[in-house]
C-alpha positions in Angstrom: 106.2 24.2 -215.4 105.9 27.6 -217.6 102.3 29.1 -218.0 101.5 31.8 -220.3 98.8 33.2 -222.8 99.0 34.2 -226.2 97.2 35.0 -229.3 98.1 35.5 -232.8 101.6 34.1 -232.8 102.8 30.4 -233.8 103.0 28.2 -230.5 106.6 27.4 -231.1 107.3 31.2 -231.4 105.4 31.4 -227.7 107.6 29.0 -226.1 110.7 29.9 -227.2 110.0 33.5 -225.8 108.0 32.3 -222.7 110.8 29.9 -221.6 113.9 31.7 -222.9 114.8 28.5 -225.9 115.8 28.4 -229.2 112.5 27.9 -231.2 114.2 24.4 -232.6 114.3 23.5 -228.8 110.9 24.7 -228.1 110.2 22.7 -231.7 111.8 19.6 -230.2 109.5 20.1 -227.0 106.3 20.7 -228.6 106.6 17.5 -230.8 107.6 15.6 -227.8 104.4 16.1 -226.2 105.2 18.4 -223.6 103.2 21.9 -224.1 99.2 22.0 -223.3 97.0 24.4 -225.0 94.3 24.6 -223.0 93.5 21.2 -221.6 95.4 19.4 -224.7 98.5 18.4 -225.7 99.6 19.9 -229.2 102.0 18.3 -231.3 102.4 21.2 -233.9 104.7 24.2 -233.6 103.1 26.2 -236.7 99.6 26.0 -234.8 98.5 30.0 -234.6 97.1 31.0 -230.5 93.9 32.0 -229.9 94.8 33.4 -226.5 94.8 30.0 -224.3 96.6 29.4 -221.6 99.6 27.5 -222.7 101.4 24.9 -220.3 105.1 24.0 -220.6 106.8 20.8 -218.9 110.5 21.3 -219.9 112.8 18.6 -219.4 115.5 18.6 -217.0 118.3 20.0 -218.6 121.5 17.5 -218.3 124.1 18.7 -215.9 127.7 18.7 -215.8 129.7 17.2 -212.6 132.7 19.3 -212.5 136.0 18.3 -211.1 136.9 20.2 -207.9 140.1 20.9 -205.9 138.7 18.9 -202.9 141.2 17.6 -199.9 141.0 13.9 -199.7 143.4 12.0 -197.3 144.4 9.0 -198.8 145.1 6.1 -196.7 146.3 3.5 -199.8 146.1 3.8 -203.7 147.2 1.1 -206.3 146.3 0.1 -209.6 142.7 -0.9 -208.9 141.7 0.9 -206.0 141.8 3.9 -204.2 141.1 4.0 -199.8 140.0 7.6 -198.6 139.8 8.7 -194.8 137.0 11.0 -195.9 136.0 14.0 -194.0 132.9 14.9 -192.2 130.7 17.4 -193.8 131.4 15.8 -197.2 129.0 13.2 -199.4 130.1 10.6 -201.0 128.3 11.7 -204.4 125.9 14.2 -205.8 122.1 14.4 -205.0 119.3 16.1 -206.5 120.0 19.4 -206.5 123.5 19.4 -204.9 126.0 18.7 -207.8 129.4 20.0 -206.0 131.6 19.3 -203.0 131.2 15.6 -202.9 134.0 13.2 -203.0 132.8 12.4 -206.8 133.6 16.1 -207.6 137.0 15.5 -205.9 137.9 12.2 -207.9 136.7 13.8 -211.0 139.7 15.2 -213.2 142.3 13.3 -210.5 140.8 9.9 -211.6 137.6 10.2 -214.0 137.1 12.1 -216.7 133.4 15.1 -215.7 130.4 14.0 -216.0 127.5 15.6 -218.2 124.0 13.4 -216.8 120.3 14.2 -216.6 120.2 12.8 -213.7 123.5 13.7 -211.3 122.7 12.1 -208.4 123.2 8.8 -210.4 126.9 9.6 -211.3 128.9 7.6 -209.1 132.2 6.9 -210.9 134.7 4.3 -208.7 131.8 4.6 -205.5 131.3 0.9 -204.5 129.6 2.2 -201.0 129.1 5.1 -199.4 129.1 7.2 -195.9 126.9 10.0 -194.8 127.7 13.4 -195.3 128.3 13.8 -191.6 130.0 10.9 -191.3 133.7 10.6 -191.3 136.4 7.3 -192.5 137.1 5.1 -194.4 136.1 5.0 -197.8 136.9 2.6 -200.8 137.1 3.6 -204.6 137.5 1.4 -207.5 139.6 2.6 -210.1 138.0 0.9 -213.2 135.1 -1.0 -214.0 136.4 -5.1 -213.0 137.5 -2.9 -209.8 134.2 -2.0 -209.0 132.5 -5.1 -210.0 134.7 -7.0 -207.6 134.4 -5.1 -204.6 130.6 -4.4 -204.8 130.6 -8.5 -205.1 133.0 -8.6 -201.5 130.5 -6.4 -200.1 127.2 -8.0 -201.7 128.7 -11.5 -200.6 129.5 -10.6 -197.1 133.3 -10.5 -197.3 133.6 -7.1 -196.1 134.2 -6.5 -192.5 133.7 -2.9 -191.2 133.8 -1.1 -188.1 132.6 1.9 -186.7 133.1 4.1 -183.1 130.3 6.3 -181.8 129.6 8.3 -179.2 126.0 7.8 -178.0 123.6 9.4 -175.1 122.9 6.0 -172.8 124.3 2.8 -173.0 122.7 0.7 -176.3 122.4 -3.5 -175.3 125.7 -5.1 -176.2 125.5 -8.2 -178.6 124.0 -8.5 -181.8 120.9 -6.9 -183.3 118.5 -8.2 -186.1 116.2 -5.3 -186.7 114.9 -5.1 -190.3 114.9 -0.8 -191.3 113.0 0.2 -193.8 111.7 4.0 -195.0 110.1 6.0 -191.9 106.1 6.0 -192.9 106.0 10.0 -192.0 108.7 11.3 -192.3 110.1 9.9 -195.3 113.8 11.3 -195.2 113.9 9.2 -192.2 114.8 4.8 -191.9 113.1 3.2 -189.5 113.3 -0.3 -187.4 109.9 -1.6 -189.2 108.7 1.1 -191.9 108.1 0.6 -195.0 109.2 -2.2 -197.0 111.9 -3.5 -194.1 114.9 -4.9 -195.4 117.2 -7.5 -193.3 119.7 -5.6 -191.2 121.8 -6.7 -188.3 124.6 -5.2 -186.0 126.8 -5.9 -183.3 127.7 -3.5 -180.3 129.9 -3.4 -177.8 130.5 -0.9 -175.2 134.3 0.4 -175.2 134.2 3.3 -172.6 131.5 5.3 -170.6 131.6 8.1 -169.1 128.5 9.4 -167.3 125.4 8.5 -169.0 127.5 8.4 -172.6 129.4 5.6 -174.2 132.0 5.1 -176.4 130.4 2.3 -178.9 132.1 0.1 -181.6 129.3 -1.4 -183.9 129.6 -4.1 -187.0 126.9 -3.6 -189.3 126.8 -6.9 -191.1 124.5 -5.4 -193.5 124.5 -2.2 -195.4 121.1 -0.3 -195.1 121.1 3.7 -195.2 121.7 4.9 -191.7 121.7 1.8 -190.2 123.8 2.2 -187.5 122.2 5.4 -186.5 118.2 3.7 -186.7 119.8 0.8 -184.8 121.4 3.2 -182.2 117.9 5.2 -181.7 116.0 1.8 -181.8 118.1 0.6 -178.3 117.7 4.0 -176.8 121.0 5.2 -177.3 120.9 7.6 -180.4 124.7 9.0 -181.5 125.7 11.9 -179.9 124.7 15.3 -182.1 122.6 13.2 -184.5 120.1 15.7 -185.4 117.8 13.2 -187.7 117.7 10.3 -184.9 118.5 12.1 -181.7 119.1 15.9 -180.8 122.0 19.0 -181.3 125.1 18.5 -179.2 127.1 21.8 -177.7 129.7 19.4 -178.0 129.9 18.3 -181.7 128.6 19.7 -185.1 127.1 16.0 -186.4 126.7 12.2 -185.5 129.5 11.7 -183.5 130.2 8.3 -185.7 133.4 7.3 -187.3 134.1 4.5 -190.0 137.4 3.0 -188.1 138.3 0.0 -189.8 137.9 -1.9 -193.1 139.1 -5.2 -194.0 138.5 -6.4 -197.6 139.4 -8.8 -200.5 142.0 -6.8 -203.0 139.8 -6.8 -206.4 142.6 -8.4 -208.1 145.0 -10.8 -206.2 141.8 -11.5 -203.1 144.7 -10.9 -200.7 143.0 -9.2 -197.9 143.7 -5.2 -197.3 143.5 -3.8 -193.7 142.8 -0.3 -193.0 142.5 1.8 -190.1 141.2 6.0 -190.5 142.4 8.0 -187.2 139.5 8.8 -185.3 138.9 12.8 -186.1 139.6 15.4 -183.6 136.2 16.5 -183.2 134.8 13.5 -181.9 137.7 13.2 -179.4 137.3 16.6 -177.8 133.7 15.4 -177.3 134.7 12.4 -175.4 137.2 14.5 -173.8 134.3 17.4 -172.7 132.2 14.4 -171.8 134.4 13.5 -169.1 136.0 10.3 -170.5 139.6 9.7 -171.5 140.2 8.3 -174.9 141.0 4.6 -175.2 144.4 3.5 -175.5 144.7 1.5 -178.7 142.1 3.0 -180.7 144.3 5.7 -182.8 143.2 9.4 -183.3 144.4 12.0 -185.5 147.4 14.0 -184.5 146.4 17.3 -182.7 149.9 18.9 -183.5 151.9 19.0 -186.7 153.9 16.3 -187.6 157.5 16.6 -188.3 158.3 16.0 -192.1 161.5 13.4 -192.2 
């Protein structure tokens, strides 16, 4: 909102100096109903000021999503669709206010063509589902439009099977969990089991490893709510390691120690089903590690030295 007052100038003439516009944009806004004179709305731009207090609601202005020169690991690319091991620390897409350094940016120029949108946060080229910033794996892109339609239909129908490793403080119940999350009543960047408006979710957990009062956890959402295996984790007393949102700061880890492992899914084309596996990151191993336990043996982690190039 812009608030000035003037007198003895056209209003359009007012805005366009007040706001820093072309007077055919301020034109455009003032005939769209968005500047007050005093407490009403006025529709012409030749009308002369008296010295009121003026009141601007600009639109937002549209903004471009620029490609960037983003690392993504690639774990398998064809014709249709596109499998990232995506790093922690990056989101899948833009949100409000944060237009850069998402995987979106990344595919942008490499796959898609940029973006120019009102509204940012709803450019989502090729993202048929999506991971936390903080959260690290596998990730699936569709390449095209009967691409994306098919997967998000594998996913909506339940064809999908994902899972995930996480390191939690305490031991959560093994077995399955129907909890229903929905938005925290307080604190609203929060889910919570309950909430508002509860939608169906379920997991299952099983406990790999423990060491101490930690655990080494592989859970399979069978649903897709935001955050659900973190609510889940905090709503059976054993919240992810370093989860800041559901539990507390780790010495050992800079995020939720959670990893998307494995992802098995109908190819969008031929329904053969694809298999993928993302080595667990580094990070989260050296906090296993610092915990006291010893990494699994058949549960693969990324290479800690340089690999020889054939």
């Amino acid at each position: 909102m812009v608030r000035f007052r003037a007198e003895g100038v056209r209003l359009d003439q007012a805005v366009a100096e007040a706001c820093g516009v072309s007077r055919a944009r301020a034109q455009d806004w003032i005939q769209g109903g968005r500047v007050r004179v005093g407490e009403k709305v006025v529709a012409k731009p030749a009308y002369r000021l008296k010295g009121e207090e003026v009141l601007v609601d600009p639109p937002e202005e549209a903004a471009l999503v620029v490609p960037e020169d983003l690392p993504l690991p690639v774990l398998y690319e064809d014709e249709d669709l596109l499998v990232l091991n995506k790093p922690p620390g990056l989101l899948t897409h833009p949100a409000p206010g944060v237009y850069t350094g998402t995987v979106v940016n990344a595919l942008l120029g490499r796959y898609f063509p940029p973006v120019e949108a009102e509204r940012p946060e709803l450019v989502r080229p090729g993202i048929v589902h999506r991971l936390d910033k903080d959260t690290s794996g596998v990730l699936v892109v569709a390449k095209h439009p009967g691409a994306l339609e098919a997967l998000a239909r594998a996913f909506r129908d339940r064809l999908v099977m994902k899972r995930y490793l996480a390191l939690t403080e305490g031991y959560p119940k093994e077995g399955t969990l129907v909890a229903p999350i929905g938005r925290h009543p307080v604190e609203r960047h929060k889910m919570h089991v309950g909430g508002v408006a509860p939608r169906y979710a379920e997991t299952h957990f099983q406990v790999l490893a423990t060491a101490g009062s930690y655990a080494l956890v592989e859970a399979r959402p069978h649903t897709g709510r935001t955050h659900q295996i973190r609510v889940h984790l905090k709503h059976l007393k054993a919240p992810i390691l370093g989860d800041e949102v559901y539990g507390r700061k780790s010495p050992h880890i800079g995020r939720q120690a959670l990893h998307a492992y494995e992802l098995r899914i109908p190819h969008p084309r031929t329904g053969r089903l694809l298999e993928f596996l993302a080595p667990v990151p580094a990070d989260m191993v050296r906090a296993w590690e610092a915990l006291g336990g010893s990494w699994p043996e058949g549960i693969g982690r990324e290479a800690t030295e340089p690999q020889g190039v054939p």
